[in-house]
C-alpha positions as CSV (number, residue, x, y, z in Angstrom):
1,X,0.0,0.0,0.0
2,X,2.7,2.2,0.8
3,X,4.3,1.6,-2.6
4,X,0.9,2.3,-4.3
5,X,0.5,5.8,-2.2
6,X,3.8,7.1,-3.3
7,X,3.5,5.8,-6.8
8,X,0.8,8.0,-7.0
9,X,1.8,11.0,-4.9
10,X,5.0,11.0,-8.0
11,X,2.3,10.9,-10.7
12,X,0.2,13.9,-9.2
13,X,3.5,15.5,-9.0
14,X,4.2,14.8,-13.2
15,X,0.8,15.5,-13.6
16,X,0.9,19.1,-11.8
17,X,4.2,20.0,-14.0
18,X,2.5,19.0,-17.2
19,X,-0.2,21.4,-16.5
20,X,2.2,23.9,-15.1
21,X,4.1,23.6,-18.6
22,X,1.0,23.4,-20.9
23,X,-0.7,26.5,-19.3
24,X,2.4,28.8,-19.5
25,X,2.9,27.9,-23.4
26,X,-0.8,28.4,-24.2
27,X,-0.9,31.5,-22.0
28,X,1.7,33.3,-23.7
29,X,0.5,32.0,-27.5
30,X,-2.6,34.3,-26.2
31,X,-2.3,37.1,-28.8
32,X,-1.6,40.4,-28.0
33,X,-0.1,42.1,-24.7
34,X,-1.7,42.0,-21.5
35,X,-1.1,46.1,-20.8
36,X,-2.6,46.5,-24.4
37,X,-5.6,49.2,-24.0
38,X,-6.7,51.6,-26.5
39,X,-5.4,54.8,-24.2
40,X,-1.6,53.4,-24.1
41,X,0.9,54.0,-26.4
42,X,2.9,51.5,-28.0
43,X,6.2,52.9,-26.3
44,X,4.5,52.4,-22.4
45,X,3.4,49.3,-23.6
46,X,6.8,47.9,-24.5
47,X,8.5,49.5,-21.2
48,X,6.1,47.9,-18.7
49,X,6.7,44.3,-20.9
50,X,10.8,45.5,-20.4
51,X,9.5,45.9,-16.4
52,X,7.7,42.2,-16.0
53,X,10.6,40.5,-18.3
54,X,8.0,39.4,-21.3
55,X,10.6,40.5,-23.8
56,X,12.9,37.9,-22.7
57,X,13.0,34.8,-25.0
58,X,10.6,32.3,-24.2
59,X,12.7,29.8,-22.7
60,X,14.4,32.2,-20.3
61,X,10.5,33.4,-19.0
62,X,9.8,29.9,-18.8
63,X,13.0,28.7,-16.7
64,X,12.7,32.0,-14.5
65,X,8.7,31.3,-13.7
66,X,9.7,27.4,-13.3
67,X,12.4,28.6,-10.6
68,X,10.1,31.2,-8.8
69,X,6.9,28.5,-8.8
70,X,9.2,25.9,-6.8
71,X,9.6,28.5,-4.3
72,X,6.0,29.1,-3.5
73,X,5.8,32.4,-5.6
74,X,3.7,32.3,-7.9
75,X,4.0,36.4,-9.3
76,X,2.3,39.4,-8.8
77,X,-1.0,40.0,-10.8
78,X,-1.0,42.1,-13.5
79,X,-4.0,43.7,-13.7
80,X,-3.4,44.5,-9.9
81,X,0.2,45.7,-9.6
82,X,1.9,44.9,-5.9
83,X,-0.8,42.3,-5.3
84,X,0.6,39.1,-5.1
85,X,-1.1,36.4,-6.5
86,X,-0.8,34.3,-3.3
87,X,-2.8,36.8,-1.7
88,X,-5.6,36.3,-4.9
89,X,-6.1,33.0,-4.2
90,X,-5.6,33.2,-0.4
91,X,-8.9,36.0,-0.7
92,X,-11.1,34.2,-3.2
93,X,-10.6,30.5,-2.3
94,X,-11.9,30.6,1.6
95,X,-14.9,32.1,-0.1
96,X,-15.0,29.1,-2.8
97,X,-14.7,26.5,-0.4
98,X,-17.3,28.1,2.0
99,X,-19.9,27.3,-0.7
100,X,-18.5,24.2,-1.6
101,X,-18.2,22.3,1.5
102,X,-22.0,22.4,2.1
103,X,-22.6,22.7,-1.0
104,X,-21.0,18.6,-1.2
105,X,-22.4,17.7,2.3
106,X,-25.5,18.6,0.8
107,X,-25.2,16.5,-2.1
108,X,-24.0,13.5,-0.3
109,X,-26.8,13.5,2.1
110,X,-29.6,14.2,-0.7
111,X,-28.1,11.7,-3.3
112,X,-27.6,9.3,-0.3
113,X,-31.0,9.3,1.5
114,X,-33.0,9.4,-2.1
115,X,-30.7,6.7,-3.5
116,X,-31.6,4.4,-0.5
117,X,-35.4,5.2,-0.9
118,X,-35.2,4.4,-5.0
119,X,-33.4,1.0,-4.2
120,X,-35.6,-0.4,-0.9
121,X,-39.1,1.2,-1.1
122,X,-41.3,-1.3,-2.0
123,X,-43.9,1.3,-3.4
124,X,-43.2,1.6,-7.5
125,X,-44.8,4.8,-8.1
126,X,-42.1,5.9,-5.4
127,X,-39.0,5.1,-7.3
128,X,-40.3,5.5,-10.5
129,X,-40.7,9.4,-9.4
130,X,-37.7,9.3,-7.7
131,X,-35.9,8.0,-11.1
132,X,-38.1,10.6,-12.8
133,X,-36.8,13.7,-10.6
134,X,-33.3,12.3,-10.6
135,X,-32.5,12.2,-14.3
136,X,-34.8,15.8,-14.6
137,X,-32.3,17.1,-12.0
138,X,-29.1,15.6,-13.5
139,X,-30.2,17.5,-17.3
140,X,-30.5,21.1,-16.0
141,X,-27.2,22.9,-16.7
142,X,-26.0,24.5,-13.6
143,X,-26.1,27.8,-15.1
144,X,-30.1,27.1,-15.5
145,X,-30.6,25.9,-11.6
146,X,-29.1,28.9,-10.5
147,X,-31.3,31.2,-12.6
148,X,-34.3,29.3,-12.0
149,X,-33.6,29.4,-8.5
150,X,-32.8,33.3,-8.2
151,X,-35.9,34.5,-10.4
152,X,-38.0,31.9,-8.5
153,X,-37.0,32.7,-4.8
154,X,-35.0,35.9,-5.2
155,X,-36.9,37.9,-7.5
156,X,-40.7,36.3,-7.4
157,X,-41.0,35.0,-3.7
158,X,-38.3,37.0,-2.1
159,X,-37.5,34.7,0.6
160,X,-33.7,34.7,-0.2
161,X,-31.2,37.3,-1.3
162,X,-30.0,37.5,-4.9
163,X,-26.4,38.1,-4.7
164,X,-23.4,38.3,-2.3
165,X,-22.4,36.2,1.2
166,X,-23.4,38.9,3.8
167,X,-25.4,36.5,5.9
168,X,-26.4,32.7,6.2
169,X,-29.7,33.3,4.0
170,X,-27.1,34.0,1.0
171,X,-25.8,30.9,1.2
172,X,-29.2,29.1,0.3
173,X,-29.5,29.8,-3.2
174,X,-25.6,29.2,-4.5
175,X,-25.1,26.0,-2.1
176,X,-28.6,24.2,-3.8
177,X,-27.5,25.5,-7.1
178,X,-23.8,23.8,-7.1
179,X,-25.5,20.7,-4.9
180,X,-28.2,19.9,-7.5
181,X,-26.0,17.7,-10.0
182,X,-23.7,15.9,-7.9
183,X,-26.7,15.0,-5.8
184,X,-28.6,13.8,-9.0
185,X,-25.4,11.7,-9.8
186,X,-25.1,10.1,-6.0
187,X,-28.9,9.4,-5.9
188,X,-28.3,7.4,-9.4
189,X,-25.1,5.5,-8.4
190,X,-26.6,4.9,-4.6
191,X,-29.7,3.5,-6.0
192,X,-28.1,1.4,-8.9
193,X,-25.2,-0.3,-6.9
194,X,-27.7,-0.8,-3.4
195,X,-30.1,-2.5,-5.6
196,X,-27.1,-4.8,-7.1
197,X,-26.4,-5.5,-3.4
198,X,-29.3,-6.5,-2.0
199,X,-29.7,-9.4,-4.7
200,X,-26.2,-10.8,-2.9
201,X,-26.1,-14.0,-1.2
202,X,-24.5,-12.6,2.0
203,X,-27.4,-10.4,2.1
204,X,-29.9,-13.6,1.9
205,X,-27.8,-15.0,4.4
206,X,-28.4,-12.1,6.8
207,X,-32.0,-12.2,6.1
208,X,-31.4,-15.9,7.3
209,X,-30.0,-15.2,10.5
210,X,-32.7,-12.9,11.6
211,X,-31.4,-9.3,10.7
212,X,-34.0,-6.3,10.4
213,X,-33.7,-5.1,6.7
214,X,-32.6,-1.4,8.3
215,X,-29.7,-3.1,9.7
216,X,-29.0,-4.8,6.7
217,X,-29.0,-1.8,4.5
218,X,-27.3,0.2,7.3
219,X,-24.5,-1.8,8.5
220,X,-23.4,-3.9,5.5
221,X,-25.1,-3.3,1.9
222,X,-24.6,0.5,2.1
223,X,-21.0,-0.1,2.9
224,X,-20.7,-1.7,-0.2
225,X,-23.0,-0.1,-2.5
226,X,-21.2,3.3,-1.9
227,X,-17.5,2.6,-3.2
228,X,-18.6,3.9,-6.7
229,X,-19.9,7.1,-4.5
230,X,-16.8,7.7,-3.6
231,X,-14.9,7.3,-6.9
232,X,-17.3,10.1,-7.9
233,X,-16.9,12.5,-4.5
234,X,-13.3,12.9,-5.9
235,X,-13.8,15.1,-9.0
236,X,-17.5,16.3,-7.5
237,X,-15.0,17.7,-4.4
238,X,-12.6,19.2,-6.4
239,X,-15.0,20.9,-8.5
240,X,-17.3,22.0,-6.1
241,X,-13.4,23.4,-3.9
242,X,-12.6,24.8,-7.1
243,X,-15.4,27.2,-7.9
244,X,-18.1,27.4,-10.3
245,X,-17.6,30.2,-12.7
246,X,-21.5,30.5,-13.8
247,X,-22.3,29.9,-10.1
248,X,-20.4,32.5,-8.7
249,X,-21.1,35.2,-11.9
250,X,-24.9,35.0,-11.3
251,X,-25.2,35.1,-7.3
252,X,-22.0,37.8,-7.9
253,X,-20.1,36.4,-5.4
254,X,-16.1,36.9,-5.5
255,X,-14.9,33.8,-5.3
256,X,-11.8,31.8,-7.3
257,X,-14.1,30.9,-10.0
258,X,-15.1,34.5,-10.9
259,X,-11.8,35.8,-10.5
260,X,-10.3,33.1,-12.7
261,X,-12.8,34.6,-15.3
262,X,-12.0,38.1,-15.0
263,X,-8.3,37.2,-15.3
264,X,-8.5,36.0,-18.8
265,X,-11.1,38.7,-19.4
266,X,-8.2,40.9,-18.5
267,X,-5.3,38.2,-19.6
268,X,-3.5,38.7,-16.7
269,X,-1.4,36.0,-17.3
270,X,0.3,35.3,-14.4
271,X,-3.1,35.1,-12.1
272,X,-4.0,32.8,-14.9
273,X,-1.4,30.5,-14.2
274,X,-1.2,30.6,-10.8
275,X,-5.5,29.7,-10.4
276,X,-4.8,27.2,-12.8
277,X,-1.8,25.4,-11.3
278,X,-4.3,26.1,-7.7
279,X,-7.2,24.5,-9.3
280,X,-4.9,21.6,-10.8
281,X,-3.9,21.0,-7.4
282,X,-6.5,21.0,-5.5
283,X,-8.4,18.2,-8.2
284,X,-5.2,16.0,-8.0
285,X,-4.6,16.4,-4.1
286,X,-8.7,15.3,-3.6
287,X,-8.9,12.2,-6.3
288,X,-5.3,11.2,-4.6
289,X,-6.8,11.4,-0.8
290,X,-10.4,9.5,-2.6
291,X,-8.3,7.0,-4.5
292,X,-6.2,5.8,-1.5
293,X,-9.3,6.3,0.6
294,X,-11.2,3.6,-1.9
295,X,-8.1,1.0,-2.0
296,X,-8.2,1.4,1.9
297,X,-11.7,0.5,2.2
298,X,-11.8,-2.3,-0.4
299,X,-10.5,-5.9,1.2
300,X,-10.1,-7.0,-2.5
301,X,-7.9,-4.3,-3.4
302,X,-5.6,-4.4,-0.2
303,X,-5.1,-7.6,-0.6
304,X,-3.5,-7.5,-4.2
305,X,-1.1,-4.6,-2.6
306,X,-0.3,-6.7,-0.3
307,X,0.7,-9.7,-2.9
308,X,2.2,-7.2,-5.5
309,X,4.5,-5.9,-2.6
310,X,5.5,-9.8,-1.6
């Protein structure tokens, strides 16, 4: 297991340099100049590039950025000169992951609860609606929830505000919007896999020995009806930590997501880079902790580990 775990810690780390490489090619192939505006001359335009080193060769930007990123520094943002883009990202990401941590608590609990109730209720017309919601759910874009939601309750009803994160009533709106699809998704993969389970012998077999069908469900089919769950919290997690650009554009909430918009709005290239290497990894550092959380909690795969280790 330890072998596995550090096999993949070294492939996250390859993985995070590719995307460190890839974005700073494709960020400077980005045509024009990032201090380009109609109301500079062409003379200030070329000193300030003199001032941030982009009239260096491209090899000697890449090495010097390479050098500055293994350091923790990831630049200072263009658009906001003296601001670091540490600090960017230190702002906008606490606000992020304070809609994204209920905002996946949410979905698990949903998805989890509905997905039992499709798989065990022994009323038809219940999981057929259930099915029904789920796959209605799962189809609306996210960009659609949210409006929906802010013309419905914002606008119509007024029971929530419309935009910002001044109090806990602010929360409501963006948290259902981003939990809506993930929670579709768990309900679906809940359901399917709890369904598969309860067909299982060792199931009949507990049935046999007298167990109530809660405790059943409870204390040994959910167990094992929710390791394709977790293969899907990792990327759900790392997106819902990483910001939803529509999401936080409609409810006008600064967080990473709209700032990662504005900066190629603006192409500030090095707040480009820096939220993208962030993002990158944030999505490798979850599916690594989900991964090794999976192989941990599946017998099977310990035990070929184990044998590939002896």
């Amino acid at each position: 297991m330890l072998r596995y775990t550090l096999k993949r810690i070294l492939t996250g780390i390859l993985a995070l340099f590719v995307l460190a490489c890839v974005t700073f090619l494709l960020v400077r192939l980005m045509p024009g100049s990032p201090f380009q505006t109609g109301s500079v001359s062409e003379q200030v335009v070329e000193a300030v590039e003199r001032e941030y080193g982009l009239d260096r060769p491209l090899g000697e930007q890449f090495l010097t950025y390479m050098g500055n990123l293994l350091r923790g520094d990831l630049g200072i943002s263009y658009e906001d000169p003296g601001v670091k883009v540490t600090e960017i990202i230190g702002r906008t990401w606490g606000i992020t992951a304070s809609l994204g941590v209920p905002a996946l608590i949410v979905a698990i609990l949903a998805g989890t609860a509905f997905g039992i109730a499709r798989a065990v209720s022994k009323n038809r017309c219940v999981r057929e609606v259930i099915s029904a919601v789920g796959m209605i759910l799962a189809g609306i874009p996210g960009f659609a929830a949210a409006i929906l939601l802010l013309l419905v309750f914002s606008v119509q009803l007024k029971w929530f505000p419309a935009s910002g994160l001044l109090s806990p009533a602010h929360y409501v709106l963006p948290v259902i919007s981003l939990a809506i699809y993930p929670a579709a998704v768990i309900m679906r993969l809940t359901g399917n896999a709890l369904e598969t389970e309860m067909e299982k012998d060792y199931v009949l077999f507990d049935r046999a020995k007298g167990l109530g069908r809660k405790q059943i469900i409870f204390t040994h089919a959910l167990k094992n009806a929710w390791r394709p769950v977790l293969n899907y919290i990792g990327p759900a997690s790392a997106y819902l930590l990483t910001g939803s650009f529509v999401v936080e554009s409609i409810f006008t909430i600064p967080g990473i997501g709209r700032e990662f918009v504005n900066s190629i709005t603006n192409r500030d290239y090095t707040l480009i880079m820096g939220l993208t290497i962030f993002m990158g990894a944030v999505v490798i550092a979850v599916n690594l902790i989900t991964d090794l959380l999976g192989a941990w909690l599946d017998p099977a795969v310990r035990r070929s580990y184990q044998e590939e280790a002896g």
